[in-house]
Z-matrix of the N, CA and C atoms (Angstrom, degrees):
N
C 1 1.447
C 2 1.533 1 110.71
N 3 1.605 2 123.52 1 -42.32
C 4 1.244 3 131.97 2 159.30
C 5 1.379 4 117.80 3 -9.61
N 6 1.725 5 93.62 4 -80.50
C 7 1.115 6 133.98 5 -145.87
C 8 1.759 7 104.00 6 -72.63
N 9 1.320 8 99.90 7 -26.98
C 10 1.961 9 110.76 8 174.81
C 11 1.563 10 108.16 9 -94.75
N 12 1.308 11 142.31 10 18.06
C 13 1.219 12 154.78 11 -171.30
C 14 1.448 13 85.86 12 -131.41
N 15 1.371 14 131.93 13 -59.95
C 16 1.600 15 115.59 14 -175.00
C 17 1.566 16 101.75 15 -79.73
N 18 1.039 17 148.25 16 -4.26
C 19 1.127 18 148.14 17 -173.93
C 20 1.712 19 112.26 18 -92.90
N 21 1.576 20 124.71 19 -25.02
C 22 1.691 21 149.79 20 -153.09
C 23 2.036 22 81.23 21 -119.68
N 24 1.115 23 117.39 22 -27.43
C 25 1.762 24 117.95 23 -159.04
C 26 1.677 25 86.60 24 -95.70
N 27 1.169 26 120.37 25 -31.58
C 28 1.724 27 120.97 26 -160.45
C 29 1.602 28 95.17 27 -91.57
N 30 1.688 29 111.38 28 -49.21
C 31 1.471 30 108.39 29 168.68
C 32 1.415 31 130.67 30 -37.45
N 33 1.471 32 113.29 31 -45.69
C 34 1.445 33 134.00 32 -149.40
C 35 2.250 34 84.60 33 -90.52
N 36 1.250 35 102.60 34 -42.99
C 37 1.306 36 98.66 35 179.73
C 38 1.738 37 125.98 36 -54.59
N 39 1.782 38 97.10 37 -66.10
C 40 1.231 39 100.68 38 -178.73
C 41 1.897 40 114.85 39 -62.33
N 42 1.592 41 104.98 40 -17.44
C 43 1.562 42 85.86 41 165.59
C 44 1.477 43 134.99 42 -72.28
N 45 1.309 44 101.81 43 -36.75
C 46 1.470 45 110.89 44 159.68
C 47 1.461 46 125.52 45 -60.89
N 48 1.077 47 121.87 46 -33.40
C 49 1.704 48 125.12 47 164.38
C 50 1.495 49 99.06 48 -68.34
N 51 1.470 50 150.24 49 -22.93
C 52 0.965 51 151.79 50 -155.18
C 53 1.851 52 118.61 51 -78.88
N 54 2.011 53 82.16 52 -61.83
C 55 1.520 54 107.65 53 147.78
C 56 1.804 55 128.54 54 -4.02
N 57 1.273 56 103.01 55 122.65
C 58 2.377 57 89.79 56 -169.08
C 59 1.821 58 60.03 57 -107.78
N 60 1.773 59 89.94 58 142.68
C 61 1.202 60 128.34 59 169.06
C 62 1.462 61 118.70 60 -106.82
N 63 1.009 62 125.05 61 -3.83
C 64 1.396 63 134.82 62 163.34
C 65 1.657 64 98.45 63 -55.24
N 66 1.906 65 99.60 64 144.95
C 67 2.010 66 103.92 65 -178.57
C 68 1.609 67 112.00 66 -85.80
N 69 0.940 68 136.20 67 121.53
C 70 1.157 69 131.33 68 156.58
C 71 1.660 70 131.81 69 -0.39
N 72 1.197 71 111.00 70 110.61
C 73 1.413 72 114.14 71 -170.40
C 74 1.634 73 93.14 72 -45.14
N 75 1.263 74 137.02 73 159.40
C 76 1.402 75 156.80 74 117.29
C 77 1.549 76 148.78 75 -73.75
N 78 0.836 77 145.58 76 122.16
C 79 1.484 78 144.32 77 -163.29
C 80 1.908 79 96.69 78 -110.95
N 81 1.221 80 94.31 79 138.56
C 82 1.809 81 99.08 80 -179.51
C 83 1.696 82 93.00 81 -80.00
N 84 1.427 83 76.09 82 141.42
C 85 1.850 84 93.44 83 176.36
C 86 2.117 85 115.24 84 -74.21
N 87 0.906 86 82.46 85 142.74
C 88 1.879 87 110.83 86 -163.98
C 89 1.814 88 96.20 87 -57.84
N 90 0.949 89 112.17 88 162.37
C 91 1.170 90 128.75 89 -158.02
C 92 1.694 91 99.37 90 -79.62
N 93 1.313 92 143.79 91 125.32
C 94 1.252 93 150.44 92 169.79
C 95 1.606 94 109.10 93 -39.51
N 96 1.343 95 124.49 94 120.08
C 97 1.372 96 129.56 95 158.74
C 98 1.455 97 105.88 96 -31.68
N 99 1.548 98 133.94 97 167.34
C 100 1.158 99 152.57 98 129.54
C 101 1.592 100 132.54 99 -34.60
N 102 1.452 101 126.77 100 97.23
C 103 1.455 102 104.95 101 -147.83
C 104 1.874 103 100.64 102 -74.64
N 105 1.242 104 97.28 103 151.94
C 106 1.672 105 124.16 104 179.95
C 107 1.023 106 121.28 105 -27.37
N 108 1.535 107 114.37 106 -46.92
C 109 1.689 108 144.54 107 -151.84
C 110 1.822 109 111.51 108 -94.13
N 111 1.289 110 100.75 109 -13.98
C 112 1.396 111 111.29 110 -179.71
C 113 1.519 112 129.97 111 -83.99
N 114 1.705 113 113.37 112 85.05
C 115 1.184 114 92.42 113 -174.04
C 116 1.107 115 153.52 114 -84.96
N 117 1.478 116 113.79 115 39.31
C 118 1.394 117 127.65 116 168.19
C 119 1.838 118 110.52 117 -90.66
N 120 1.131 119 107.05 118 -20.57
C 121 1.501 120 97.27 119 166.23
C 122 1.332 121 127.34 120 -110.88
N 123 1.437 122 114.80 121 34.56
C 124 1.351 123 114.94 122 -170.34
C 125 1.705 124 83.83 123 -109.73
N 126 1.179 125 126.48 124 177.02
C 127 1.746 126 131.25 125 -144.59
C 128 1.971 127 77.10 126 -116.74
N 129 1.173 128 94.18 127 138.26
C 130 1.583 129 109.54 128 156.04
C 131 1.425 130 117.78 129 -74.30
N 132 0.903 131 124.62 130 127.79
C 133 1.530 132 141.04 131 145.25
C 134 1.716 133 128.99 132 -85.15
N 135 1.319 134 100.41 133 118.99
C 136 1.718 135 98.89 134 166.29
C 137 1.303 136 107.85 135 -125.88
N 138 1.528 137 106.94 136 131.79
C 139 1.409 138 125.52 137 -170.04
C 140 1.556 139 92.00 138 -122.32
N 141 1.561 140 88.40 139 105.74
C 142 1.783 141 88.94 140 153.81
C 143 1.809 142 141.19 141 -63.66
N 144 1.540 143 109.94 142 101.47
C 145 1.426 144 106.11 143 178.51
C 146 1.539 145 90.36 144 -147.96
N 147 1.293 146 104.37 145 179.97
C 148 1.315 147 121.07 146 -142.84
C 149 1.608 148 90.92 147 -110.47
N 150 2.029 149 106.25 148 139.26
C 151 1.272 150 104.95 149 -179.87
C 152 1.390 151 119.38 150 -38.90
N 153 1.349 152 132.48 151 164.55
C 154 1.671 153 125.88 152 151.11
C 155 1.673 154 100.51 153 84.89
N 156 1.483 155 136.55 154 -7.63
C 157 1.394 156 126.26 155 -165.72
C 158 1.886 157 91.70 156 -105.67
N 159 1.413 158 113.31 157 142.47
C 160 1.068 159 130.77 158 -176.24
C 161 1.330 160 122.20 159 -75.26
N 162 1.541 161 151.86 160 100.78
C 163 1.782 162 160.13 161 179.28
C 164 1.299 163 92.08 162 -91.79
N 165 1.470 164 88.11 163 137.00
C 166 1.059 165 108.71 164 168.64
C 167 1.618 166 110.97 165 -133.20
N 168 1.500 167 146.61 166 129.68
C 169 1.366 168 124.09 167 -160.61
C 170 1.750 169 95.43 168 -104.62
N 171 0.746 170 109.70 169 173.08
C 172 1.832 171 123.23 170 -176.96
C 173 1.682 172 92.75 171 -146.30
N 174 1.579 173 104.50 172 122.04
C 175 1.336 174 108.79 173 -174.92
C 176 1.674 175 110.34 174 -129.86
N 177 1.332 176 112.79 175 132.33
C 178 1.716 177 103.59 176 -179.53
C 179 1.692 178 94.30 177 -129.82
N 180 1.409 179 91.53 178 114.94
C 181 1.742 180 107.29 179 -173.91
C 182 1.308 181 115.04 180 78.71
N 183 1.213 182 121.10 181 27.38
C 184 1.386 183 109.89 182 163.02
C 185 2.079 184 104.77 183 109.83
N 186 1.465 185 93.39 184 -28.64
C 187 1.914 186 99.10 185 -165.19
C 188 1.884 187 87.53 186 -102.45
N 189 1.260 188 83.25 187 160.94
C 190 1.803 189 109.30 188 -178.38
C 191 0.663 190 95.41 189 -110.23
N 192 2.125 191 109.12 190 111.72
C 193 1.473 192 126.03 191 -175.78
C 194 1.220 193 119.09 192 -88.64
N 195 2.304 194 95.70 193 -31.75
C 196 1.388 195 114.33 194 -157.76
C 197 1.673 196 97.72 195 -129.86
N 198 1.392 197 101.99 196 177.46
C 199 1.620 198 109.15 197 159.51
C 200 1.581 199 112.03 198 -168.48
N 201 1.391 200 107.36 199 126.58
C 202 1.439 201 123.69 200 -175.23
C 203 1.401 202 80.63 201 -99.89
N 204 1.836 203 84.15 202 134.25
C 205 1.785 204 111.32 203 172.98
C 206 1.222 205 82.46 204 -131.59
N 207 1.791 206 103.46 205 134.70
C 208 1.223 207 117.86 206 165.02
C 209 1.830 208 111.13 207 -120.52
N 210 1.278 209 140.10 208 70.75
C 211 1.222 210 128.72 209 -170.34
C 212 1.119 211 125.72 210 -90.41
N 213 1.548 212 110.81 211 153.17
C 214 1.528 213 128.85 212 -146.33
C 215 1.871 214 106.12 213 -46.31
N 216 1.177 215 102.87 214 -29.62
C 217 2.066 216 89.86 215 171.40
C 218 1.785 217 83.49 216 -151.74
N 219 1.558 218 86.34 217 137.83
C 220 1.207 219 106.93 218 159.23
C 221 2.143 220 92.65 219 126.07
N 222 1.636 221 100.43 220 173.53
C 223 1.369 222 108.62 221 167.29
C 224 1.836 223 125.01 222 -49.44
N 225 1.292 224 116.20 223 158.96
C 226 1.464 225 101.92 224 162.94
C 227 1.560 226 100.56 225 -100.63
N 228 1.564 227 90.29 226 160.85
C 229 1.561 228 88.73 227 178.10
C 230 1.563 229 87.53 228 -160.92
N 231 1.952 230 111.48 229 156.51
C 232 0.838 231 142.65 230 -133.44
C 233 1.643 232 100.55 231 -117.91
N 234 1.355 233 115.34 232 106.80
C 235 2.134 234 114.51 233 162.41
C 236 1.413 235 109.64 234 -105.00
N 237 1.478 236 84.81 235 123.26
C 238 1.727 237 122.42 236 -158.62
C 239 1.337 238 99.14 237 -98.00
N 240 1.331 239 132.57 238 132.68
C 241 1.220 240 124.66 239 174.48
C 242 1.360 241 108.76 240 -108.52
N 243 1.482 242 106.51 241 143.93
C 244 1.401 243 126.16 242 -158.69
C 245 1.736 244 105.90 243 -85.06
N 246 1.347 245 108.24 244 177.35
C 247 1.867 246 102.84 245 165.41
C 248 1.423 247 102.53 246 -84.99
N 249 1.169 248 135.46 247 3.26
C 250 1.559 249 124.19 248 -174.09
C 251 1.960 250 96.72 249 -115.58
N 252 1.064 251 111.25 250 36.12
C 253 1.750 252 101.07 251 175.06
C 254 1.384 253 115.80 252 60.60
N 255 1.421 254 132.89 253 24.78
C 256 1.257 255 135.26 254 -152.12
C 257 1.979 256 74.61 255 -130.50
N 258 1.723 257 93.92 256 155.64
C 259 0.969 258 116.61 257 164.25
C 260 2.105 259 120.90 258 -99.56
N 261 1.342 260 118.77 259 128.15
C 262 1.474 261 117.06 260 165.25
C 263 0.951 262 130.49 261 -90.48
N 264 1.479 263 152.84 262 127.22
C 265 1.467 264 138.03 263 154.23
C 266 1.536 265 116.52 264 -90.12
N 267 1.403 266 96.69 265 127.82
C 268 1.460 267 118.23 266 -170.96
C 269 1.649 268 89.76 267 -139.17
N 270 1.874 269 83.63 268 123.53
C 271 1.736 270 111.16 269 173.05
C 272 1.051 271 112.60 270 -66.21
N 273 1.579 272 128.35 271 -35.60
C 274 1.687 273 120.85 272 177.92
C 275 1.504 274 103.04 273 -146.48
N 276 1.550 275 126.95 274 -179.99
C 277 1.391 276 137.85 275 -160.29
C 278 1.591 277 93.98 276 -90.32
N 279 1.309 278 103.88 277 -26.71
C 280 1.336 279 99.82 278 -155.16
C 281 1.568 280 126.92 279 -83.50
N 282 1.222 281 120.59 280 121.66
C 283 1.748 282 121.33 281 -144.73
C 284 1.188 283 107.36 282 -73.32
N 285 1.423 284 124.03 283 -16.81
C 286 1.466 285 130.38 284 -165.94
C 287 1.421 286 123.78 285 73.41
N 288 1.288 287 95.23 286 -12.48
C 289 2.123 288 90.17 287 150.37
C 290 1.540 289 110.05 288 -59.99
N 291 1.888 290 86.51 289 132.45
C 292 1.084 291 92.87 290 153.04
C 293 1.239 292 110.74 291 -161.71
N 294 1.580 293 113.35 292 136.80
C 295 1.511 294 149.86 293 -141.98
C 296 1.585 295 107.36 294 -79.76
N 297 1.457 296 145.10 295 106.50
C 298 1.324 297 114.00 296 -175.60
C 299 1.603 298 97.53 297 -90.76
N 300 1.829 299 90.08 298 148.67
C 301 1.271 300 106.85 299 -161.73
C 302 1.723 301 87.26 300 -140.50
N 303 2.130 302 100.44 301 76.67
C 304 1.654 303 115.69 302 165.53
C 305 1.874 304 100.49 303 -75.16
N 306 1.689 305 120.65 304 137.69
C 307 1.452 306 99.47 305 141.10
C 308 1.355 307 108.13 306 -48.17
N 309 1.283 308 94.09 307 158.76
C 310 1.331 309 132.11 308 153.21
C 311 2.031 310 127.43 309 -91.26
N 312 1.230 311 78.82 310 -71.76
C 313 1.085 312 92.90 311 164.75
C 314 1.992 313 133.91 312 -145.43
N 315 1.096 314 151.43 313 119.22
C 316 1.390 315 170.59 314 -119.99
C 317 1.390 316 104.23 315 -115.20
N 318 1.466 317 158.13 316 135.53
C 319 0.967 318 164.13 317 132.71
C 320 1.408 319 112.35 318 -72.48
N 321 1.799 320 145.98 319 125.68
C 322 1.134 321 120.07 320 -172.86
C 323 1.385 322 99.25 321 -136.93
């Protein structure tokens, strides 16, 4: 029993003497992004609408997904932004699905 306690004590040693003690090379850290809040580097947008018509932005996380235009005569209607950075105009929210909803069955 000794002899396997000095044998587990000699293991545990020579691995730790084994160990390279030299520090880990390092690489200098990368140059800081542009902070968020700055608006000279945030990208211009021009959205064509007509002087005098009312924007409104709709934002999810911070980015402008949507924009309600309401102008001085006529309907409001809605520029939808696409997955390609492009702007949509859509006359209403509503997708035009629609779900049929037959009973089935009546309880009376």
């Amino acid at each position: 029993m000794s002899r396997l306690v000095i044998l587990v004590f000699a293991a545990l040693a020579f691995s730790a003497l084994a160990q390279d003690d030299s520090p880990p090379k390092l690489e200098p850290l990368p140059e800081p992004p542009p902070r968020a809040g700055d608006p000279a580097d945030e990208p211009r947008v021009q959205i064509p609408v007509q002087e005098g018509d009312k924007v409104e932005e709709i934002r999810d996380g911070g980015e402008v997904v949507m924009l309600k235009v309401t102008p001085k005569e006529g309907p409001t209607y809605y520029l939808v932004q696409t997955g390609k950075g492009e702007w949509m105009r859509r006359d209403s929210l509503d997708s035009g699905l629609r779900v049929p909803m037959w009973p089935i069955h009546t309880f009376e």
